[in-house]
N, C-alpha and C positions, 0 to 999 in steps of 0.2 A: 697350295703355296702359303695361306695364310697361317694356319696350323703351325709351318717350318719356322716363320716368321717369330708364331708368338712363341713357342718352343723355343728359339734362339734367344727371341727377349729375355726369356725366365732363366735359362742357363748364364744368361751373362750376369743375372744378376745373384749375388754369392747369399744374399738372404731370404730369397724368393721362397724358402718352405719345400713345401711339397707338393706337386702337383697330378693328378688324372687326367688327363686331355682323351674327349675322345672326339670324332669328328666321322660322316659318312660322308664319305664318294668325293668325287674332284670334277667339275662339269668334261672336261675335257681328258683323254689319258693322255700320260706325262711318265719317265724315265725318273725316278730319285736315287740319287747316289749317296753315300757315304762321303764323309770330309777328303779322305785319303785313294776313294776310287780313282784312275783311271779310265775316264771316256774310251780311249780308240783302243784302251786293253780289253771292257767289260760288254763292251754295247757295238753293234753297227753303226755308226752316229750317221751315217751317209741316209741307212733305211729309217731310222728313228724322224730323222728332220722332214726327207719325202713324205712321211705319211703324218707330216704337224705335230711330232710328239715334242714338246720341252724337254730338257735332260737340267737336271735341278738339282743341284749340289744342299744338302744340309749342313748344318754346323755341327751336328754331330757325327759320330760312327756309325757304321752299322753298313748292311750288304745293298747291293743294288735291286730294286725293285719296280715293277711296272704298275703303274697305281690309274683307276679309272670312276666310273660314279657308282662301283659295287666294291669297292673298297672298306674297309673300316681302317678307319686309322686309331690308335691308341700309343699313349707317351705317356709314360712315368717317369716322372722327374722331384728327384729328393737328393739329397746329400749320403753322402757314406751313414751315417751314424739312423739315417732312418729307418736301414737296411737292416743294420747289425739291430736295432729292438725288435726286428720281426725274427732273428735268427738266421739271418740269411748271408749266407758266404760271398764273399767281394768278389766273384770272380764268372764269366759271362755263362758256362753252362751251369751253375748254379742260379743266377737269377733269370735264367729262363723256366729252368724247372718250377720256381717257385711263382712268376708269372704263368705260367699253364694251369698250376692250380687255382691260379686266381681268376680267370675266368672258367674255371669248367664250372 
């Protein structure tokens, strides 16, 4: 949750640069969604809650996933034009491709 937090901080702010975040595990597992998920569309929320999990909305995009203390979490955050000096096309299966290379 802290992570989401500082993430959120640095997005709000339009001069923050560019950032790496990376972070391992979460003491507790938890549900994280995307800004635009739907709960009672993506998740059991009834079995999620029973067994203590959070469902934790971010501020940003991206798909639902279930995160615990074997996680790696990783955020890159920069502005369009940080992208385009590496070569890298604005568009989501393009900066995955190029994020894959970057950690192998």
């Amino acid at each position: 949750l802290e992570q989401l937090q500082l993430e959120e901080a640095i997005l709000r702010n339009a001069h923050a640069g560019c950032w790496l975040i990376t972070n391992i595990g979460t003491p507790s597992p938890a549900i994280v969604m995307g800004m635009s998920g739907k709960p009672e569309r993506l998740i059991n929320v009834d079995a999620a809650r029973t067994n203590g999990m959070d469902i934790i909305k971010r501020y940003s995009g991206g798909g639902t996933v279930v995160v615990d203390d074997t996680t790696l979490f990783t955020s890159i955050i920069g502005d369009e034009s940080w992208l385009r000096q590496w070569g890298v096309p604005l568009y989501p299966k393009d900066i995955m491709r190029w994020t894959e290379r970057l950690y192998k």
